[in-house]
N, C-alpha and C positions, 0 to 999 in steps of 0.2 A: 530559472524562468518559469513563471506561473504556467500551468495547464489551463486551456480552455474549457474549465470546469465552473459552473457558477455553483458558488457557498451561500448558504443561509444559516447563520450562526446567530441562534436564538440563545441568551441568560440571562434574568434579573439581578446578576452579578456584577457588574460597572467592572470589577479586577479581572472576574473570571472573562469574560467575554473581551477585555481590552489584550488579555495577554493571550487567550487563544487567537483574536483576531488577527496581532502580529506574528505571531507564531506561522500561521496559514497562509499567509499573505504570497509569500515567494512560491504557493504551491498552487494554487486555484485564485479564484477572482470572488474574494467574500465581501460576502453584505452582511451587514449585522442588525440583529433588534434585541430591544429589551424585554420585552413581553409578548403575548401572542395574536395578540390585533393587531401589534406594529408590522410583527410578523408574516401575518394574512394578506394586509397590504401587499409589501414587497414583495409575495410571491407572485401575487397574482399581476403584480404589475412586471415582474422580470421572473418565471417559472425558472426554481434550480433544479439542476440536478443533485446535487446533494443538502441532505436537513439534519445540521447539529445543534441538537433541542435540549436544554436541562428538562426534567420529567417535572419536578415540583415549583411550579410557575405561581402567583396569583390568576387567581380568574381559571381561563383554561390551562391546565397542562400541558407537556411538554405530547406525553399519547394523541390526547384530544384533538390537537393542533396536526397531529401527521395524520389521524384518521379523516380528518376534514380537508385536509389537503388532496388526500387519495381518492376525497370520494366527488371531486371534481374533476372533470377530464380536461380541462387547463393548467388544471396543477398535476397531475396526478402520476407523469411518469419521473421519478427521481429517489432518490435511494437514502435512509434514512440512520442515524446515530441518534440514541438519549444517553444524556449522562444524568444519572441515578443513582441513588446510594447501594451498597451490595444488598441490602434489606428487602428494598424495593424492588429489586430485579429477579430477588431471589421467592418475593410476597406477592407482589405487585403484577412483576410484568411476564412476560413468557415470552417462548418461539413463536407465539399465533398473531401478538402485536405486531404493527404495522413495521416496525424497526429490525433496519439488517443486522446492527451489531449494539452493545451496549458498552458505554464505560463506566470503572466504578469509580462514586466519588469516595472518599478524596483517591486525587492521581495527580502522578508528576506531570507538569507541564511538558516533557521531553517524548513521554511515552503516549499520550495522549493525540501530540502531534503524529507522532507515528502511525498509529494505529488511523486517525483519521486520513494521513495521506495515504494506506495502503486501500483505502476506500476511492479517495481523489485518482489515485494511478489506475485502477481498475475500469474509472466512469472514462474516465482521459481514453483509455486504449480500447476499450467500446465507441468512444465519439468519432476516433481514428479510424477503425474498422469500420461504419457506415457510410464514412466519406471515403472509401477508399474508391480508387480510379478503374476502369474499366477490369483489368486485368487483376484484382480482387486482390492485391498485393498491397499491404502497411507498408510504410517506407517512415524511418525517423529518424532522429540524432541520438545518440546515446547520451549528449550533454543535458539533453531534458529528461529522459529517463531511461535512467543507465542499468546494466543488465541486470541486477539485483534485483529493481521495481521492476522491471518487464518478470522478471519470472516469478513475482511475488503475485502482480496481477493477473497476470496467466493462472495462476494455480486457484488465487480465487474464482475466477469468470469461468474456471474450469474448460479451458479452452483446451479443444485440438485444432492441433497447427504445428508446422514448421518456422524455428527461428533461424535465421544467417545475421551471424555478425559481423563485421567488419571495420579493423580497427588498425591501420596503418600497412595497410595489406596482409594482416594475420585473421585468419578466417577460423569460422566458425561455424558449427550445423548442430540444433537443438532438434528436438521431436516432443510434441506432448502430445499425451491424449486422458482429455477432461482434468487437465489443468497438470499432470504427471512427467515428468521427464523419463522418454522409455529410450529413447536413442539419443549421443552426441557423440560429436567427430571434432578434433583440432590437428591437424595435421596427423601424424599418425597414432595420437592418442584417440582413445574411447572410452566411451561412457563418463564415471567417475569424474575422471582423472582431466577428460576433456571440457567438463562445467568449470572445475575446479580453476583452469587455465586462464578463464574472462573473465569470474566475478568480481576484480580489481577494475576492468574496463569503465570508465567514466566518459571517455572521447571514441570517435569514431561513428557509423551507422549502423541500422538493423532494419531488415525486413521482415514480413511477418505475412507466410501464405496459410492460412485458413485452409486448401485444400492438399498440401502438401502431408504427405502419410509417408510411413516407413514400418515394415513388418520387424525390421532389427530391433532387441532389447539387447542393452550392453548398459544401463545403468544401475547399480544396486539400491542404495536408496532412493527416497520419495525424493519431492519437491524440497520441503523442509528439513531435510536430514540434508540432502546436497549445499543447499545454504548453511546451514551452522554450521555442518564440519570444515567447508568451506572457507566461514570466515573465523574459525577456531584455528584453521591453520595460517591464515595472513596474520590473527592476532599473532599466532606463534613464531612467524620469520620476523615480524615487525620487533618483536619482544629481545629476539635473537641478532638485531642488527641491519633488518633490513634485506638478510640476503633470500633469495626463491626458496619457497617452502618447499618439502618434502612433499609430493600430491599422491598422495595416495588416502584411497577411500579406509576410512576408518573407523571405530567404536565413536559415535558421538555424544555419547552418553554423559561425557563431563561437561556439553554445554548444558546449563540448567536456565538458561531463558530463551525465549525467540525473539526478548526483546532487540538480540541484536542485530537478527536477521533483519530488520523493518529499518534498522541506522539511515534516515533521510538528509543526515551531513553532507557525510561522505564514506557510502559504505563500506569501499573498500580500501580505504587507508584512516582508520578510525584511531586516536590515539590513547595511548595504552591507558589502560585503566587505572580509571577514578570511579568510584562509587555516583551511581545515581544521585544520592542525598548532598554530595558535597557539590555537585554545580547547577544543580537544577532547582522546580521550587514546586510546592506542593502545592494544590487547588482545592478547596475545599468550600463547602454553602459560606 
């Protein structure tokens, strides 16, 4: 189920733009243009929150186009993607440009998604946070975004807060602070071993208190070490038949991507390994 996130998916690329369109589609509510007056348009007529812009446009560029967005206060609050060649990003563009993240062209179609829905999940659980109801308490379904993306967007938005899960009466207590996992509890497990327990969770609910604190540290690694080792060890029962991993906190050192922490399928029953190259497709000018 899409987030109530609006997209604006700018490319002069008729392929490129048709197959990130689809790609996004299940995740946010995009709108698409081919160039950057088509562009201008549709923001000003429906302001997104999120702008993914190729950089080398005719006319204005993909920069240009987000600087003049920003410098309107109709358009101006909304979080920004260019995809660029690594030349360009590395010549071109910098940390000072208006742009939160960048991707380099070429890129697979798979990780590209990724990477923009940890963008989408992040503005989604900001939208939810400002609508939240008196008692200042998120309340969701983990079938829209399941505990993987909540702690993926958490780490970005650098939030403190307390998470409770809940998922067929097996409970759950997270802690962060500025986006960190410092405490977790699952029945009489902690830290560790206690994250390790729900990252499979895809059903059930999650609240999310903003003012909920806890001075207990009981977890060893970050944010991103808890996920890959994580799902290093589902990869490894899955591989083994299926049966409950051994959960224990370990050396994560042999995962050598994050691409899989970001798995927007199904991250925690992913099926065993195929190479990137053999099911996906590459993107390029």
């Amino acid at each position: 189920m899409a987030n109530d996130v609006k997209l604006l998916l700018i490319d002069d690329n008729p392929m490129i733009l048709g197959m990130l369109q689809h790609a996004l589609a299940p995740f946010a509510r995009v709108v698409s243009a081919t160039d950057s007056a088509d562009a201008l348009l549709k923001a000003v007529d429906d302001p997104p929150d999120l702008v993914v812009c190729d950089y080398r446009m005719p006319g204005m560029d993909g920069r240009q186009l987000v600087e003049k967005l920003k410098s309107r206060p109709a358009t101006a609050n909304f979080s920004a993607i260019l995809m660029a060649s690594r030349v360009d990003i590395d010549e071109r563009l910098s940390p000072q440009d208006a742009a939160d993240d960048y991707l380099a062209k070429p890129f697979f179609l798979k990780e590209a998604t990724r990477r923009i829905k940890r963008t989408v999940d992040r503005i989604a659980l900001e939208k939810m946070a400002k609508t939240a109801p008196s008692d200042g308490v998120v309340r969701g379904n983990l079938s829209q975004m399941n505990v993987i993306d909540l702690m993926q967007s958490l780490e970005m938005g650098r939030k403190s807060c307390q998470l409770k899960l809940n998922n067929e009466g097996e409970k759950c207590e997270v802690f962060f602070v500025e986006g960190q996992v410092k405490h977790a509890t699952y029945g009489s497990l902690l830290g560790d071993q206690a994250v390790f327990k729900v990252l499979r969770w895809t059903g059930g609910n999650f609240e999310l208190n903003f003012e909920g604190k806890t001075d207990q540290e009981t977890t060893q690694l970050n944010t991103q070490g808890l996920l890959m080792e994580g799902l290093r060890l589902l990869d490894e029962s899955q591989r083994d038949g299926g049966a409950e991993p051994a959960m224990e906190a370990g050396n994560n050192e042999s995962v050598t991507s994050t691409a899989a922490v970001s798995d927007t399928s199904s991250s925690a029953s992913r099926p065993a390994a195929k190479t990137e190259e053999e099911d996906d497709v590459l993107l390029d000018n």
